[in-house]
C-alpha positions as CSV (number, residue, x, y, z in Angstrom):
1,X,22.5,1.3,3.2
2,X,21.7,-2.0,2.1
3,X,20.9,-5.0,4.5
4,X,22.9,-7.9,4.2
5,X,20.5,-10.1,6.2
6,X,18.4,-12.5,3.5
7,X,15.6,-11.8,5.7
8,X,15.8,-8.2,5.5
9,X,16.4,-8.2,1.5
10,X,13.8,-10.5,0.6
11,X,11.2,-8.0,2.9
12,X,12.7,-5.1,0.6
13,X,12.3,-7.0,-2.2
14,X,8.5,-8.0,-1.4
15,X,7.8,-4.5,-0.2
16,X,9.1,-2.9,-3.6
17,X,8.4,-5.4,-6.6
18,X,5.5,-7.9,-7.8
19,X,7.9,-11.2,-7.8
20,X,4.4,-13.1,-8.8
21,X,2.1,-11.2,-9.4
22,X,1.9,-7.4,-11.2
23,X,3.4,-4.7,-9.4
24,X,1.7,-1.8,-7.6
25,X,3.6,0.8,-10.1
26,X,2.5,-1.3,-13.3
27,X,-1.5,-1.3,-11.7
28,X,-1.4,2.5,-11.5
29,X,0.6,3.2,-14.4
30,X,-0.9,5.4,-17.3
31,X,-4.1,5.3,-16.0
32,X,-6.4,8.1,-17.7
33,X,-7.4,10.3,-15.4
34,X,-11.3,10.1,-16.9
35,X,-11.3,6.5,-15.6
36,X,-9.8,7.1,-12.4
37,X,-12.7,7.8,-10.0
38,X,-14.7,5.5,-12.2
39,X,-16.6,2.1,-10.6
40,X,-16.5,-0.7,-13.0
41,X,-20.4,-2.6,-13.2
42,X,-21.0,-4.9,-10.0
43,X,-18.1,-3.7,-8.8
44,X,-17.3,-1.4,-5.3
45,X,-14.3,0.1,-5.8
46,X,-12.6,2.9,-8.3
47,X,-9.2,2.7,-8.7
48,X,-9.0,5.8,-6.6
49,X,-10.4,4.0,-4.2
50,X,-8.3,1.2,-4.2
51,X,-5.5,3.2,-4.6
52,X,-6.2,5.8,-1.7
53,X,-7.5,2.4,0.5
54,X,-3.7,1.2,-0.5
55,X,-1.7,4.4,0.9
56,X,-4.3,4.9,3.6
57,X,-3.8,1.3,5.0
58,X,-0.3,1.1,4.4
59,X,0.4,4.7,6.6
60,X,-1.4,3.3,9.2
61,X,0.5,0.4,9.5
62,X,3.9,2.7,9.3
63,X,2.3,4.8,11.9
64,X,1.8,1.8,14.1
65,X,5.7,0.6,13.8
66,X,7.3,3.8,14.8
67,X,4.3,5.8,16.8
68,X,4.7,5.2,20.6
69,X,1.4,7.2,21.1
70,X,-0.1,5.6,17.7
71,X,-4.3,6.1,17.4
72,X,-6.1,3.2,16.5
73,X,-8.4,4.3,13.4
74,X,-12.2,3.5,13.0
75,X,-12.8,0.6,10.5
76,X,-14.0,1.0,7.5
77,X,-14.6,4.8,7.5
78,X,-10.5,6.1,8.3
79,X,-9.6,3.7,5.7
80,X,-11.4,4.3,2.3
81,X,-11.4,7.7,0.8
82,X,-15.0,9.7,1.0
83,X,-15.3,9.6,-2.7
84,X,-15.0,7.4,-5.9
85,X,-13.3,9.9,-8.2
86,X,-9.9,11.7,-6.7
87,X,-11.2,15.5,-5.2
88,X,-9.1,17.4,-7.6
89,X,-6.3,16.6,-10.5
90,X,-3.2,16.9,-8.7
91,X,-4.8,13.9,-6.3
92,X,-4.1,11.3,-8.1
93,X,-0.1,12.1,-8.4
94,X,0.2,12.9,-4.8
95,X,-1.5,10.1,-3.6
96,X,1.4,7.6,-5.5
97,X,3.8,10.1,-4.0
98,X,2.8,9.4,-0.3
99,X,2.4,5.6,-1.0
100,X,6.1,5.8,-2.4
101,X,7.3,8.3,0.8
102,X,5.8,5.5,3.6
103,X,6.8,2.6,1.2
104,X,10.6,3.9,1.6
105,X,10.1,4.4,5.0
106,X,8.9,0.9,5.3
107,X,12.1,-0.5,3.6
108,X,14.1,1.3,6.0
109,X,12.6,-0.7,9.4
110,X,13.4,-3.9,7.4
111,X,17.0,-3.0,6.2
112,X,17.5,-1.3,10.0
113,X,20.0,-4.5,11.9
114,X,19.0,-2.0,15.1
115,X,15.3,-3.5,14.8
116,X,14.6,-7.3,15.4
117,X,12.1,-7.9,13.5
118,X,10.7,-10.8,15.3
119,X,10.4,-8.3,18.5
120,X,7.0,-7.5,19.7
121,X,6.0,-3.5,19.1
122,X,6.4,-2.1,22.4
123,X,2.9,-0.1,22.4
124,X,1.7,-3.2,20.6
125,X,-0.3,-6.2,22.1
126,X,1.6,-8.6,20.3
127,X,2.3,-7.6,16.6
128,X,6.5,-7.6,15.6
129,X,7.7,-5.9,12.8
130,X,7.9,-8.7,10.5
131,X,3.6,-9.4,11.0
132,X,3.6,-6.2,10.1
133,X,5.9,-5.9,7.4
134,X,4.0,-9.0,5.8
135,X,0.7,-7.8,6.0
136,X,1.3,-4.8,4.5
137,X,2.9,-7.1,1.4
138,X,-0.1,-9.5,2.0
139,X,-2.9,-6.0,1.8
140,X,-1.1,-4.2,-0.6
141,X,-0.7,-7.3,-3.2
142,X,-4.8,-8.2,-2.5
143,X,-5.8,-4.5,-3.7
144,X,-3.2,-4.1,-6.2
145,X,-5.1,-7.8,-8.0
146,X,-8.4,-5.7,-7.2
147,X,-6.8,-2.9,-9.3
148,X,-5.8,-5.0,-12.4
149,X,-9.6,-6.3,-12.4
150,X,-11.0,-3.2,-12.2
151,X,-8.8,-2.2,-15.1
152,X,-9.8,-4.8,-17.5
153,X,-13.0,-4.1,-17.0
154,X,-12.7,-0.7,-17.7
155,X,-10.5,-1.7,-21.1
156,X,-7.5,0.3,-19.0
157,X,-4.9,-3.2,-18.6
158,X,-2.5,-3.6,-19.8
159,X,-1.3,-0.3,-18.9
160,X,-1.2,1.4,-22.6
């Protein structure tokens, strides 16, 4: 069901679309799979990386709304896949599948009425659901411009 709450569509709508900037679905859109696990010149990340960093974070941060007995993670190593290049071909594909899962999953704490969002997390030392449905439109949109750059340089963006 669809939230009638401003509030709660415009968090749907930032969750779920680029409104300024390119959209997570357009910066991993018909990306060869030769390029990737591919690191640009100078630059740190593959857009497996990024992409896997993306899901990764974002989980987390879905895990920390709704997990009473949620498990802090170790910065950086829990949140950056162990390789540049995705471990096997179906990767890639499953990986945008489980971004896609949590990202609906997301949408449904902001449409839920039952959750104030300005409430404080009860296992929480502070955060409410809105901080933390912003940061993951604040992360996600910081990566996702990562993404487009390392496309360009790899002559992969526009998405062709």
């Amino acid at each position: 069901m669809t939230s009638t709450d401003p509030l709660r569509q415009q968090l749907v709508r930032y969750l779920n679309s680029s409104e300024a900037h390119a959209s997570t679905d357009a910066a991993l859109a018909k990306l060869a799979p030769e390029l990737r696990g591919t690191r640009p010149a100078s630059l740190e990340h593959s857009p497996w990386e990024l992409l896997e960093h993306i899901r990764i974070t974002q989980h987390d941060i879905l895990d920390f709304c709704r997990n009473p007995k949620y498990k802090e993670r170790e910065w950086p190593k829990d949140y950056w896949p162990k390789s540049a290049a995705p471990p096997n071909s179906d990767s890639w594909d499953a990986s945008v599948k489980s971004y896609h899962d949590d990202l609906a999953a997301l949408d449904a704490i902001a449409e839920d009425s039952s959750i104030d969002l300005f409430a404080r997390i009860p296992h929480g030392d502070g955060q409410t659901y809105l901080r933390e449905l912003l940061l993951v439109v604040d992360h996600t949109s910081y990566h996702v411009g990562q993404l487009v750059l390392v496309r360009q340089l790899l002559d992969a963006w526009p998405a062709k």
